[in-house]
C-alpha positions in Angstrom: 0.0 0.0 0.0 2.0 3.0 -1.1 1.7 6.4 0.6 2.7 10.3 0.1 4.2 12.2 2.7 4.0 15.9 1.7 6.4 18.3 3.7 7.3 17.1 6.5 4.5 15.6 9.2 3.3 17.5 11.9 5.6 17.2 15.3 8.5 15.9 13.2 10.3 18.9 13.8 11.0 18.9 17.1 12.4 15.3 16.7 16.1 14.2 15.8 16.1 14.3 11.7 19.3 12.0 11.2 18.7 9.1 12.5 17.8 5.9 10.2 15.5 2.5 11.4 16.6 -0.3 9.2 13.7 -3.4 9.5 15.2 -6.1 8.7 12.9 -9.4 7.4 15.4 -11.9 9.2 18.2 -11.6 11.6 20.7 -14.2 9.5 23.4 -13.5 7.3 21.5 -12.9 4.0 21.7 -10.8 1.2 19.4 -8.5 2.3 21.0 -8.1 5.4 24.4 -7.7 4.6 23.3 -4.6 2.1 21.9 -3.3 5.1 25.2 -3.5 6.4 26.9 -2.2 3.7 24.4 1.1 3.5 25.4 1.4 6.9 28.7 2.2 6.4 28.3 4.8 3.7 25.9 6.6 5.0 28.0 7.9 8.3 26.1 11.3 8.5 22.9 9.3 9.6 22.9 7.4 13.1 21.5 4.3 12.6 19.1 1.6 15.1 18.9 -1.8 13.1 15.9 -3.8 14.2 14.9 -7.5 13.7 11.5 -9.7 14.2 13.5 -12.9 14.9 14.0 -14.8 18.0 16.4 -13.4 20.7 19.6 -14.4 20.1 19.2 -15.5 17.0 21.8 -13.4 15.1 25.0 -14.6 14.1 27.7 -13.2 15.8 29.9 -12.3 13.5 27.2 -9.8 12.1 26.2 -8.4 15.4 29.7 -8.1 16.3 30.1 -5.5 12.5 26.7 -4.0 12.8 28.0 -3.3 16.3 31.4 -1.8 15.2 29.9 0.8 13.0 27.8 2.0 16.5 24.7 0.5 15.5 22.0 0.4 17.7 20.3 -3.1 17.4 16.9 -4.3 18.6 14.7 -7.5 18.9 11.1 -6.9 18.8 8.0 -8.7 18.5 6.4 -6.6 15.9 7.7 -3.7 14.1 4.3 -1.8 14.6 4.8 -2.2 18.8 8.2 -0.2 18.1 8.9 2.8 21.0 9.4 5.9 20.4 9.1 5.6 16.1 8.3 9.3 15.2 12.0 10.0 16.4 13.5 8.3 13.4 14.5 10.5 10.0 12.9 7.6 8.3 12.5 4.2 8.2 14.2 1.3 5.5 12.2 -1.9 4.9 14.2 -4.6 3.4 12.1 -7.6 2.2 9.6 -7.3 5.4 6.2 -8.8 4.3 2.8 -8.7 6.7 1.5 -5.3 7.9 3.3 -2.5 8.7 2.4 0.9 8.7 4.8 3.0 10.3 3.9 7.1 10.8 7.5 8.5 9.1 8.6 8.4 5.5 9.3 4.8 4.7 11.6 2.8 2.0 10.7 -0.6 0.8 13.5 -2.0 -0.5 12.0 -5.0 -2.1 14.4 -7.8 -2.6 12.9 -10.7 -3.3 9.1 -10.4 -2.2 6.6 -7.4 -2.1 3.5 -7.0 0.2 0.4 -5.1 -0.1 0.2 -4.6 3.7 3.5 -2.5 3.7 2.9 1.4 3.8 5.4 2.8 2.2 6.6 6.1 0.5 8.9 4.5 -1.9 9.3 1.4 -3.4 12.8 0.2 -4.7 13.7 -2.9 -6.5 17.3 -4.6 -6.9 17.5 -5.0 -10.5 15.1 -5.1 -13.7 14.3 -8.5 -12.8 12.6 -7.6 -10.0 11.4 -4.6 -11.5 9.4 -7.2 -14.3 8.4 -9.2 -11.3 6.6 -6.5 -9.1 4.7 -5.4 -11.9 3.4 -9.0 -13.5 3.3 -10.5 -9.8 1.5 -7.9 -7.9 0.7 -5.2 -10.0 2.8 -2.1 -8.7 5.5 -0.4 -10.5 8.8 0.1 -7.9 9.6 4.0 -8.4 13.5 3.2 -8.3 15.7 0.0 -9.6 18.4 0.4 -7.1 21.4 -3.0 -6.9 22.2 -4.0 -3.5 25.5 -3.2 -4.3 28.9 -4.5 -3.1 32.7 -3.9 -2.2 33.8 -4.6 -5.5 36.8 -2.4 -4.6 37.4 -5.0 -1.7 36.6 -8.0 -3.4 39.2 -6.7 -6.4 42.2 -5.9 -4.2 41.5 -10.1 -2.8 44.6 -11.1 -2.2 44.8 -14.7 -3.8 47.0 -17.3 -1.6 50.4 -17.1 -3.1 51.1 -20.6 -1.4 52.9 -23.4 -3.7 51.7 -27.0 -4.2 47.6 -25.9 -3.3 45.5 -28.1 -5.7 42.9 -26.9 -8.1 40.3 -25.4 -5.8 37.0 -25.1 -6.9 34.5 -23.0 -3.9 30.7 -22.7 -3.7 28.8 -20.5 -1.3 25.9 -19.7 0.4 24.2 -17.6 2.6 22.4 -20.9 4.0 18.9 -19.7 3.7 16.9 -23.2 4.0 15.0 -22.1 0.7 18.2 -21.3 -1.2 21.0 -23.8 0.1 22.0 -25.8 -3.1 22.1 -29.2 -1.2 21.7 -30.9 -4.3 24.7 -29.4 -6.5 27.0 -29.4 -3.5 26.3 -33.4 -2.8 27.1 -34.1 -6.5 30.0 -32.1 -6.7 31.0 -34.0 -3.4 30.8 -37.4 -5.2 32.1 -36.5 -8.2 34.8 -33.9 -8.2 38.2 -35.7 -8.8 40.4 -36.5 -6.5 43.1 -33.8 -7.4 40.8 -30.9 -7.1 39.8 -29.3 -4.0 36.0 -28.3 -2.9 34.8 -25.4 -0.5 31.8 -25.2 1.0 29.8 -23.6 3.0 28.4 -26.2 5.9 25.6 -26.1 7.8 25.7 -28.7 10.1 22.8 -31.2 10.4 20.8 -28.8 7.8 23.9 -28.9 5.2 25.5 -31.0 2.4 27.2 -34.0 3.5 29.6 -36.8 2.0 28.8 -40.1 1.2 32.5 -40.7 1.5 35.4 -39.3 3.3 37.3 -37.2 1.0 40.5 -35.3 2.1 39.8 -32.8 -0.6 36.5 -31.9 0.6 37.1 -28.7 2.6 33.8 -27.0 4.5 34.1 -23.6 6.0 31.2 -22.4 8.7 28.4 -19.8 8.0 29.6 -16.7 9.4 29.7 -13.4 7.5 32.5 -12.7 5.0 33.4 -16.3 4.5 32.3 -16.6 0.8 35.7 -13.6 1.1 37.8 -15.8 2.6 36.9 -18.7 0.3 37.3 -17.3 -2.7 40.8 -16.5 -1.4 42.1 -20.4 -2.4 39.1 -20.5 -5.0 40.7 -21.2 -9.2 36.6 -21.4 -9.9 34.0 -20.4 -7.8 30.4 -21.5 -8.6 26.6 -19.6 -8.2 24.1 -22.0 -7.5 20.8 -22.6 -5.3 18.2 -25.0 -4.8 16.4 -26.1 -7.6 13.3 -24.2 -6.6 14.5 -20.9 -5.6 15.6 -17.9 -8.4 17.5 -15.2 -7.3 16.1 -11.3 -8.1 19.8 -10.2 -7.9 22.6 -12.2 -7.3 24.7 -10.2 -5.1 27.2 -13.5 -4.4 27.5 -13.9 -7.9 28.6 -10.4 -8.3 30.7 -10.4 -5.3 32.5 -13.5 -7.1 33.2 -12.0 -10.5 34.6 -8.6 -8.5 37.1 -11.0 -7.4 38.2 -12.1 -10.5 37.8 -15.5 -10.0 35.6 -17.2 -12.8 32.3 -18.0 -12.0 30.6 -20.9 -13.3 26.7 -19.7 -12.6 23.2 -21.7 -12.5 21.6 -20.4 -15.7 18.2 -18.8 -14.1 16.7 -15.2 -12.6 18.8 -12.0 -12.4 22.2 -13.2 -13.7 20.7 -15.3 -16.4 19.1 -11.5 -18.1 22.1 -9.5 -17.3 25.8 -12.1 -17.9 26.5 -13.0 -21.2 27.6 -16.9 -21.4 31.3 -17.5 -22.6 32.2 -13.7 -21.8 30.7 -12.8 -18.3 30.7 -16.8 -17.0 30.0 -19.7 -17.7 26.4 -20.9 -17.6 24.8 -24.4 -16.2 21.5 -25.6 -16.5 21.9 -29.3 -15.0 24.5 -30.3 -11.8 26.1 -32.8 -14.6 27.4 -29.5 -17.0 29.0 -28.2 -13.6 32.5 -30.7 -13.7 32.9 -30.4 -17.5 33.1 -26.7 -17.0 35.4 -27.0 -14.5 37.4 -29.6 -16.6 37.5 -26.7 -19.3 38.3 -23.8 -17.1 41.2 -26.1 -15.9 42.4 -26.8 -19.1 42.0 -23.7 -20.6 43.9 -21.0 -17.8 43.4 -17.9 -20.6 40.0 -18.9 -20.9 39.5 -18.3 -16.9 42.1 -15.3 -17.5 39.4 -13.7 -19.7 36.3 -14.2 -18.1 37.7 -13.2 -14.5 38.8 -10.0 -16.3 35.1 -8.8 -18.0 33.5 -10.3 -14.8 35.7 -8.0 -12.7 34.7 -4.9 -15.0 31.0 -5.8 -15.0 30.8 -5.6 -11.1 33.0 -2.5 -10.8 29.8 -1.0 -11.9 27.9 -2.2 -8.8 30.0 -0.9 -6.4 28.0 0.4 -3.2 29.8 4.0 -3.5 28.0 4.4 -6.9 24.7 3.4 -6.2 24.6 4.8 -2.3 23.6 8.0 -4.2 20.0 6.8 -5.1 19.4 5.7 -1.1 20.4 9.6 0.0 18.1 11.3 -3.0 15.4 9.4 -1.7 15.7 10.4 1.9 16.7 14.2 1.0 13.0 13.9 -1.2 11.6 12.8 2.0 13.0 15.3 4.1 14.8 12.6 5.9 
């Protein structure tokens, strides 16, 4: 249910202006969340109070502990319409929440990956023209910006590969380890049938994760924890995009992090990256598990090949850095008088 502020709302003025309520739909390391955190840190003229719906306790520590660096205030609540004290925010950021909410200050809805009707909001944003096409056939509204959750490319590109001597072939695959998006499938296959002289990262999940059918000494599987896909991709030669069979992603904003790093990406051939990576000059596209070692046979074989596509996936992410795209966040909130 979109909404108009005009001017600025009665009482307003007598309120801090500057600082920024970030609603986040869940409390784990997810795409969504991790843009958050990246807003956060380039917008340093705004105070900011991050709050989440989830269970106490339930956020990871190793994103508390960097929301918490950058002198975040963070909350648990029940309900983000029982929130205290609301009217002293700037304005409020939505990412991805879904239900009701109606909240009386300017509000962005960052729509990742879902939209609801039940959401007042001032502004609706979308992460690419994916989503864009999807808001509009799906539920019939027309986002008023198309906004990337953009990354560190800058980061990513200065990754500093591991120099070591002797490391095999590593091939990594990561994931946020959303249940809906975990690719338990492709990692299992690539478990069995990787060979022997090449070495696999994942990430693990425990119980909920991939696991061997055999003991494999090249099977390497590094925890959930935020920024590990970054360490990963550190010993990755190939790094691959891939979810669960069912889920297609309105972005991609792994995949992108991947190709800033100049590693080449071997991506599942479906949603955002499928309409904007060109196959052969961006990556290298899959549409079955069973294309995914052949590929990697290929890229192995062929190191200019790799060479080449790590270099024009590198440029195409430059261009979704955060520092160029943080611009559109700040118009909106100036517009708002936030």
């Amino acid at each position: 249910m979109a909404r108009s502020f005009i001017g600025i709302r009665p009482g307003l003025l007598a309120q801090p202006r500057r600082c920024l309520l970030h609603l986040l739909s869940t409390s784990d390391i997810d795409s969504s969340t991790v843009f958050a955190l990246e807003l956060i840190q380039n917008m340093d003229n705004y105070g900011h109070t991050v709050i989440y719906a989830d269970p106490p306790g339930s956020m990871p520590e190793t994103l508390m502990w960097a929301l918490q660096a950058y002198g975040v205030n963070l909350l648990q609540v029940d309900s983000f319409n029982a929130i205290d004290r609301v009217e002293e925010y700037a304005a409020a950021i939505a990412y991805n929440v879904g239900g009701e909410l109606n909240l009386p200050i300017p509000t962005i809805y960052y729509a990742y990956n879902t939209f609801s009707a039940g959401v007042a909001h001032d502004v609706l944003i979308a992460p690419s023209e994916y989503m864009r096409a999807q808001l509009r056939s799906r539920w019939n509204v027309t986002p008023d910006y198309v906004m990337p959750p953009a990354v560190r490319s800058r980061m990513f590109r200065g990754l500093k590969r591991n120099a070591e001597t002797n490391q095999p072939f590593t091939v990594g695959i990561f994931s946020s380890g959303r249940p809906n998006k975990y690719p338990k499938r492709c990692i299992e296959q690539l478990m069995e049938y990787v060979p022997d002289d090449v070495r696999l990262i994942f990430t693990h999940l425990s119980e909920k994760g991939a696991k061997p059918k055999r003991r494999r000494p090249n099977i390497w599987m590094v925890p959930k924890m935020l920024d590990a896909a970054l360490k990963g991709l550190q010993l990755s030669d190939v790094a691959i995009y891939a979810h669960s069979d069912d889920h297609v992603s309105t972005y991609g904003r792994l995949c992108m992090e991947m190709l800033a790093t100049g590693v080449p990406v071997i991506c599942q051939r479906k949603g955002a990256p499928a309409s904007i990576l060109e196959d052969g000059k961006h990556v290298l596209f899959f549409d079955r598990h069973s294309e995914i070692i052949p590929r990697i046979r290929l890229l192995r074989q062929d190191p200019r090949l790799g060479e080449m596509l790590g270099a024009n996936g590198q440029l195409f992410a430059s261009w979704h850095d955060i520092t160029i795209h943080v611009g559109t966040i700040k118009g909106v909130l100036r517009t708002l008088g936030a």
